[in-house]
C-alpha positions as CSV (number, residue, x, y, z in Angstrom):
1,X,12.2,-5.8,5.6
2,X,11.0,-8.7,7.8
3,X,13.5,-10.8,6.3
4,X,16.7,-8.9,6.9
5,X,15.3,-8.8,11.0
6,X,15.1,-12.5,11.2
7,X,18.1,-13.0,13.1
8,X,17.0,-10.0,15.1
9,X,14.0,-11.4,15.9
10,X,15.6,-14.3,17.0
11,X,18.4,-12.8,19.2
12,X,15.7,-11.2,21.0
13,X,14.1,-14.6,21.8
14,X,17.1,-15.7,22.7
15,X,17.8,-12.9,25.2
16,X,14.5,-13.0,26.4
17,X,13.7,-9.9,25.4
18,X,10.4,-8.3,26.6
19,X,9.0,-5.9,23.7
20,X,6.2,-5.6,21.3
21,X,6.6,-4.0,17.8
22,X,4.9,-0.9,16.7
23,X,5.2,1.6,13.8
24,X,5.4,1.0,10.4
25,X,6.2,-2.6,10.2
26,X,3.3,-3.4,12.7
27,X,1.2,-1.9,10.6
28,X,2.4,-3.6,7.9
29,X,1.9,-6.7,9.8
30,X,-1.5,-5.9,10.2
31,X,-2.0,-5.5,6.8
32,X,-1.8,-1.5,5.7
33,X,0.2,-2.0,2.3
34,X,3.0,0.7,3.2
35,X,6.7,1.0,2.7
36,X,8.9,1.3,6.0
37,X,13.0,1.3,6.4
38,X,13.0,0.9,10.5
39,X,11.9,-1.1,13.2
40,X,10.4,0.4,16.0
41,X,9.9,-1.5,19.0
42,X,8.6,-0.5,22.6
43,X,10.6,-2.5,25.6
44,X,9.6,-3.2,28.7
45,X,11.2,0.0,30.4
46,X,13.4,-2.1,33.3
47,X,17.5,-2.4,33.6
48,X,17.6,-5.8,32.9
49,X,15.5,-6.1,30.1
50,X,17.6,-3.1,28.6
51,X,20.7,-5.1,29.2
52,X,19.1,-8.0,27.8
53,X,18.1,-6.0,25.3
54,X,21.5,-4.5,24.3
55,X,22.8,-8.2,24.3
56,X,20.8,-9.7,21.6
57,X,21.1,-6.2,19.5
58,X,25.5,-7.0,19.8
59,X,24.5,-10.8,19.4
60,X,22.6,-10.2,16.4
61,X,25.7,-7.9,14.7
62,X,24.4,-4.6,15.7
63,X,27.3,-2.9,16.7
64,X,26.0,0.3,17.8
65,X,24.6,-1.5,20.6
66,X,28.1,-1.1,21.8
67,X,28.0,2.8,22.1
68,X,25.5,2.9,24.6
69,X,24.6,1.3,28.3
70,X,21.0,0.4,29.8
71,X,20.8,3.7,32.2
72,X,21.1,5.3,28.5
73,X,18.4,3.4,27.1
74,X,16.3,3.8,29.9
75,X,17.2,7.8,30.4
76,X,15.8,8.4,26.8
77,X,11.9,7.8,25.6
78,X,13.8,6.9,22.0
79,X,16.9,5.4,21.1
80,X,18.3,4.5,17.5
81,X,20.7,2.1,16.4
82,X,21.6,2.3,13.0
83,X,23.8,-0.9,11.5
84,X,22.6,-2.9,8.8
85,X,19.0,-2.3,9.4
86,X,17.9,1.1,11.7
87,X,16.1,-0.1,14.5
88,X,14.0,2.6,17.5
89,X,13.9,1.5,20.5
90,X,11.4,3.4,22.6
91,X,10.8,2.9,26.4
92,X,7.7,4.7,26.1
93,X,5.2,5.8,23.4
94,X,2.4,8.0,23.2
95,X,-1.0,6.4,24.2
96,X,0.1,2.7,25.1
97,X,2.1,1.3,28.3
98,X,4.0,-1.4,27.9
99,X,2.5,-3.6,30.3
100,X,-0.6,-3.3,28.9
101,X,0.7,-4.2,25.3
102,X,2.3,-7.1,26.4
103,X,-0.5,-8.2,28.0
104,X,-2.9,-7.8,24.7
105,X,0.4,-8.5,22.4
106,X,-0.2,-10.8,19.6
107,X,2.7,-13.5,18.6
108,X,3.2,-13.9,14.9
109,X,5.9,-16.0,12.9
110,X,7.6,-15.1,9.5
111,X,9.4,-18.2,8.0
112,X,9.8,-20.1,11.4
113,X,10.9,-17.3,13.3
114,X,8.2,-15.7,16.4
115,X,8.1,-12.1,17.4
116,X,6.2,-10.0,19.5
117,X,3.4,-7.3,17.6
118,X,1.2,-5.0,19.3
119,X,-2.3,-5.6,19.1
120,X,-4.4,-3.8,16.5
121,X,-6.2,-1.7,18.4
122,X,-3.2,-0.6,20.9
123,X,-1.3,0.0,17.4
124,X,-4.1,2.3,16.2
125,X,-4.2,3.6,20.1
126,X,-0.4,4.8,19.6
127,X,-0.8,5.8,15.9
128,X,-3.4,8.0,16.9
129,X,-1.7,9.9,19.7
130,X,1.4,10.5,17.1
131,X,-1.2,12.0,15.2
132,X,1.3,12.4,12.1
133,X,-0.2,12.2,8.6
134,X,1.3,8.8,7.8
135,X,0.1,7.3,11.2
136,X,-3.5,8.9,11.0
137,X,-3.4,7.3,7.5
138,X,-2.6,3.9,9.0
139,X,-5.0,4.6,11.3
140,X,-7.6,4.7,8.9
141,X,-6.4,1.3,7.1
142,X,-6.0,-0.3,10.2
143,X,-10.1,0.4,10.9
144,X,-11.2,-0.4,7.9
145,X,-9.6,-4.4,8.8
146,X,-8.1,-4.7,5.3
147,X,-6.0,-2.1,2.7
148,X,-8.3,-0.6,-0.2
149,X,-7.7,-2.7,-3.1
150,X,-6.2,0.5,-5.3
151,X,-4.5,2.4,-2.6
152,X,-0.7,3.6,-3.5
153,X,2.1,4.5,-1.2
């Protein structure tokens, strides 16, 4: 899945973009061997980073950034664009604030390209106040530091 965000990832550099990833693929990130189909990311809840953010979504072919305006974004706790890849933008999550993800945010690189992650434990902070079964499950990977060996998703 990384692969296919690459240029995501990138036009969200490019845009200066404040955001840290959560959800499946940071958990993924962080090593729970799991399959996910979106990217969820929590921004920085401010009109110009939404309009940046809308920017490097149309820059990086998502057209669906198209449909909607920054007061939109900002006016809803989730938001999905689905193009080529689905990606959830949230301006807010259960247990984490933004600024203090950012703050304890942890930069990682896939094949040259940098992105934003939230930390382990403010990923297992917001998995546990979803409290679904999948994200209590990742909670429970993401204690133990490393996936069971025999463990099948």
């Amino acid at each position: 899945m990384i692969n296919r965000l690459k240029d995501v990832f990138a036009s969200l550099q490019q845009h200066d973009v404040r955001y840290v990833v959560i959800g499946g693929i940071a958990a993924v990130l962080h090593g729970v061997p799991r399959a996910t189909f979106d990217l969820d990311l929590l921004i920085e809840a401010t009109t110009d980073n939404a309009q940046r953010l809308l920017k490097a979504l149309l820059a990086a072919g998502l057209g669906t950034a198209a449909l909607t305006d920054a007061a939109d974004v900002l006016a809803n706790e989730i938001t999905v664009f689905r193009d080529r890849v689905r990606i959830d933008v949230q301006t807010r999550t259960p247990g984490l604030k933004f600024a203090d993800a950012w703050q304890r945010r942890e930069t990682m690189c896939y094949e040259e390209q940098t992105f934003h992650v939230a930390c382990r434990e403010d990923l297992i902070a917001s998995k546990r106040a979803a409290g679904r079964v999948v994200d209590l499950e990742d909670v429970r990977l993401l204690e133990l530091g490393k996936p069971p060996e025999e463990k099948t998703l």
